[in-house]
C-alpha positions as CSV (number, residue, x, y, z in Angstrom):
1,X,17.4,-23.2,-22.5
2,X,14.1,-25.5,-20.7
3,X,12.9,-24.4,-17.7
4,X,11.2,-26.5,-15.3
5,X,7.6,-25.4,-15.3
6,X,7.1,-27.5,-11.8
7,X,9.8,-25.0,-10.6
8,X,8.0,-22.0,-12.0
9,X,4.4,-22.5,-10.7
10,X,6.2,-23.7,-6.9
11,X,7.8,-20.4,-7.4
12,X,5.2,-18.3,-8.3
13,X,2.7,-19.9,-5.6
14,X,5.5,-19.1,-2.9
15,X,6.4,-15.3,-4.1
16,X,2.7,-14.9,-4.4
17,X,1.7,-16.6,-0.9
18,X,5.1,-14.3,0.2
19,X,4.0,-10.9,-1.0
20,X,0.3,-10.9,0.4
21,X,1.4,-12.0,3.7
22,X,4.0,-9.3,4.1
23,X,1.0,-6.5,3.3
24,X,-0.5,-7.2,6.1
25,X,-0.6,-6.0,9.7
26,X,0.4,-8.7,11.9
27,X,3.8,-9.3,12.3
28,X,4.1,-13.3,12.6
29,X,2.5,-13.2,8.9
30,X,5.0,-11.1,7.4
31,X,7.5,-13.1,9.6
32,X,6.3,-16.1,7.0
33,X,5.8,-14.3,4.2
34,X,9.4,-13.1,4.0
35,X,10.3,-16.7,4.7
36,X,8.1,-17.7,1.9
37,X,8.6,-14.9,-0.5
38,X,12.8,-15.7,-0.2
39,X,12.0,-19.5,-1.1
40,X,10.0,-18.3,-4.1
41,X,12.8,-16.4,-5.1
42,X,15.7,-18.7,-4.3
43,X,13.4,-21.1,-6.6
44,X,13.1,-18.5,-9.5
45,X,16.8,-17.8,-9.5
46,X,17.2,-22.1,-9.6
47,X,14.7,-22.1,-12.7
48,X,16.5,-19.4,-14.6
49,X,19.5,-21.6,-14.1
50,X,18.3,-24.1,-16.7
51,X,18.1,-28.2,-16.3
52,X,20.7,-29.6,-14.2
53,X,24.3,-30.8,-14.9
54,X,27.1,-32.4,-14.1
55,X,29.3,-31.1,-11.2
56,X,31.0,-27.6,-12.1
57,X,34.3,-28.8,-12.0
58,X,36.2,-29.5,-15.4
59,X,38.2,-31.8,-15.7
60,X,39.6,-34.1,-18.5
61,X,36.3,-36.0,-20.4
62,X,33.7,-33.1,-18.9
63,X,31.8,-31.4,-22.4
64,X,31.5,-28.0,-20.9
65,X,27.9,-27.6,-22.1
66,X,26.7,-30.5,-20.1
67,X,28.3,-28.4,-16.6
68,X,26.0,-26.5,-14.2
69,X,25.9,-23.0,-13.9
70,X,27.7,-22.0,-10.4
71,X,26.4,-18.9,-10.7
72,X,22.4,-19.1,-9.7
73,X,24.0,-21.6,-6.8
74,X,26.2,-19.1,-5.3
75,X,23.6,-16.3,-5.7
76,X,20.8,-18.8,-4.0
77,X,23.2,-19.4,-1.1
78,X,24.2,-16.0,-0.6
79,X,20.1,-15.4,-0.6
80,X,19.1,-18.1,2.2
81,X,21.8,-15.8,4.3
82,X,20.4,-12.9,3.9
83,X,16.4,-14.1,4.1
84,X,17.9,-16.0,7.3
85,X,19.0,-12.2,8.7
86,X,15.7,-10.7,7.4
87,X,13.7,-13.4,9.3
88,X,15.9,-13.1,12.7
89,X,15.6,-9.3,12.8
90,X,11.5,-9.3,11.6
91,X,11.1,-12.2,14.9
92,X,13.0,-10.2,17.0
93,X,10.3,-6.8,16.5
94,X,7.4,-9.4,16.5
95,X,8.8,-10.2,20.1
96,X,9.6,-7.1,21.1
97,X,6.2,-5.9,20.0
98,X,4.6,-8.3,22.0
99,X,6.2,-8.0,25.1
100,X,5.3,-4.0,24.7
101,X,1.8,-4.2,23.8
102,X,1.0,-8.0,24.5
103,X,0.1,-8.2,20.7
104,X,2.2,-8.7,17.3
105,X,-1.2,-6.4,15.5
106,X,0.9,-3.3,13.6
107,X,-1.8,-0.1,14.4
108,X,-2.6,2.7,11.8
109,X,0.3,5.7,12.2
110,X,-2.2,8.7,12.9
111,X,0.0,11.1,11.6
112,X,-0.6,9.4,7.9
113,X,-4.4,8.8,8.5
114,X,-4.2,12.6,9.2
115,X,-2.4,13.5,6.1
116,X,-4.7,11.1,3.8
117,X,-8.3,12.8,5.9
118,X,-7.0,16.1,5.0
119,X,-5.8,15.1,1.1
120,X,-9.3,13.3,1.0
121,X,-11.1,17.0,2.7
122,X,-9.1,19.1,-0.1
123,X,-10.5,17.2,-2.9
124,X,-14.0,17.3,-1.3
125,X,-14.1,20.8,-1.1
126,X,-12.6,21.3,-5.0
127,X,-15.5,19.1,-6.1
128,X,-18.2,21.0,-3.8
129,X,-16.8,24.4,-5.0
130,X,-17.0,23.3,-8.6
131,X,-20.9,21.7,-8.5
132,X,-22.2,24.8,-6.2
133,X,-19.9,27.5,-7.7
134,X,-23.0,29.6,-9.0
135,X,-25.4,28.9,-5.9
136,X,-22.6,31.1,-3.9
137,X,-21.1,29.3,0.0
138,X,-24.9,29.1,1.7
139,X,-25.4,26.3,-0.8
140,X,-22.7,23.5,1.1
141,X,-22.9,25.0,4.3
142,X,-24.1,21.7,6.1
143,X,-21.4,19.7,3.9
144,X,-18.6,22.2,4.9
145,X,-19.5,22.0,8.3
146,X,-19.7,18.1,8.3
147,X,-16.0,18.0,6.8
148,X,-15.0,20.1,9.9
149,X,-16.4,18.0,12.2
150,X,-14.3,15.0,10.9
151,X,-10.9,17.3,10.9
152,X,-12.3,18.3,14.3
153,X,-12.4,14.4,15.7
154,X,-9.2,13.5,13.7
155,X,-7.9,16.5,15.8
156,X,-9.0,14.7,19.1
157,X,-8.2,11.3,18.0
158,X,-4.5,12.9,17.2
159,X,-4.5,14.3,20.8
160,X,-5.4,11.1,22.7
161,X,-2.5,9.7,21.2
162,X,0.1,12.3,21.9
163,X,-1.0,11.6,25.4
164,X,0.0,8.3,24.9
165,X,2.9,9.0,23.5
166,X,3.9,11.0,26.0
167,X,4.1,8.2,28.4
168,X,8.1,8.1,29.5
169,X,7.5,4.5,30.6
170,X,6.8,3.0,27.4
171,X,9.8,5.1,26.4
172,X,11.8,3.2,28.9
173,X,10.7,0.0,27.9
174,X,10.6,0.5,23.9
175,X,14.7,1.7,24.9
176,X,15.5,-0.8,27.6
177,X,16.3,1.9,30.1
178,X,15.7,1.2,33.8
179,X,13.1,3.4,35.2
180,X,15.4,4.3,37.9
181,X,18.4,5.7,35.6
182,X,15.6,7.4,33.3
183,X,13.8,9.5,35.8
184,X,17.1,10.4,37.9
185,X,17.2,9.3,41.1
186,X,20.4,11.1,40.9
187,X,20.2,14.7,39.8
188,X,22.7,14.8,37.3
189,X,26.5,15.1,37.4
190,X,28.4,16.8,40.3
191,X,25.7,15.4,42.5
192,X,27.5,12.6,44.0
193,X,29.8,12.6,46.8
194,X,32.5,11.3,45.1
195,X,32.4,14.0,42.4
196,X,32.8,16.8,44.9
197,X,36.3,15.4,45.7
């Protein structure tokens, strides 16, 4: 079987392009890099299919080693579909997103920089116990206490942002819920006039 090394580099370049832009934080980049990275693919799955052929239809006079595959084809269209989906539902949160925060920027989940500082704090303190084990706890006192003051500001930092979100508002818009029907400007059922009938 050839393959078309033309095919393979374009696909390569776009997977490539694809996969870097989808690492990163803003949304409208990984909105083209799944675009991208499903081209590269659609054009790996064409390459594996070998050179082209004649039509896949036999008929009387067709050699059935000189017909395409109608496999790869089928797979290729059944993969634009789905990339087509994947992009309409990744441009739909990058618009979302911006309406919300007025920016399609992904932020850091604090919970997970939380759970990474403490992993990081616990290996500190293996390493400090092993180096100053004979010296006795006096010896990394000012390094213990330094690792407690960065658990102490990742406390605060986590706190500021349980503030935030907190905030039933955002909740309301992130949902799509009128502020009106969320806070209860009726006070629940057997409130209303017509339910005391």
């Amino acid at each position: 079987m050839t393959v078309s090394v033309t095919l393979l580099v374009c696909a390569l370049v776009l997977a490539g392009a694809g996969g870097t832009l989808i690492l990163t934080r803003s949304l409208t980049r990984v909105l083209v890099g799944v675009i991208l990275c499903g081209n590269g693919v659609n054009l790996f799955v064409l390459a594996a299919a070998g050179p082209a052929g004649v039509p896949a239809l036999l008929y009387p006079g067709v050699s059935r080693t000189r017909v395409t595959d109608p496999l790869p084809q089928a797979i290729v269209l059944t993969a634009v579909v789905i990339t087509l989906a994947t992009t309409a539902f990744v441009l739909a949160m990058a618009y979302r997103g911006s309406q919300l925060t007025g920016s399609d920027f992904v932020p850091d989940d604090l919970a997970d920089h939380r759970v990474v500082l403490r992993a990081q704090i616990a290996a500190e303190r293996a390493e400090l116990r092993a180096r100053h084990r004979e010296d006795g706890l006096r010896a990394w006192r000012g390094e213990r206490r330094e690792q407690r003051q960065r658990l102490r500001a990742d406390r605060a930092a986590q706190a500021r942002a349980q503030d935030l979100s907190d905030d039933a508002d955002l909740w309301d818009d992130v949902l799509g819920t009128d502020p009106e029907d969320a806070h209860g400007t009726d006070s629940g059922p057997g409130t209303d006039p017509e339910d005391a009938r």
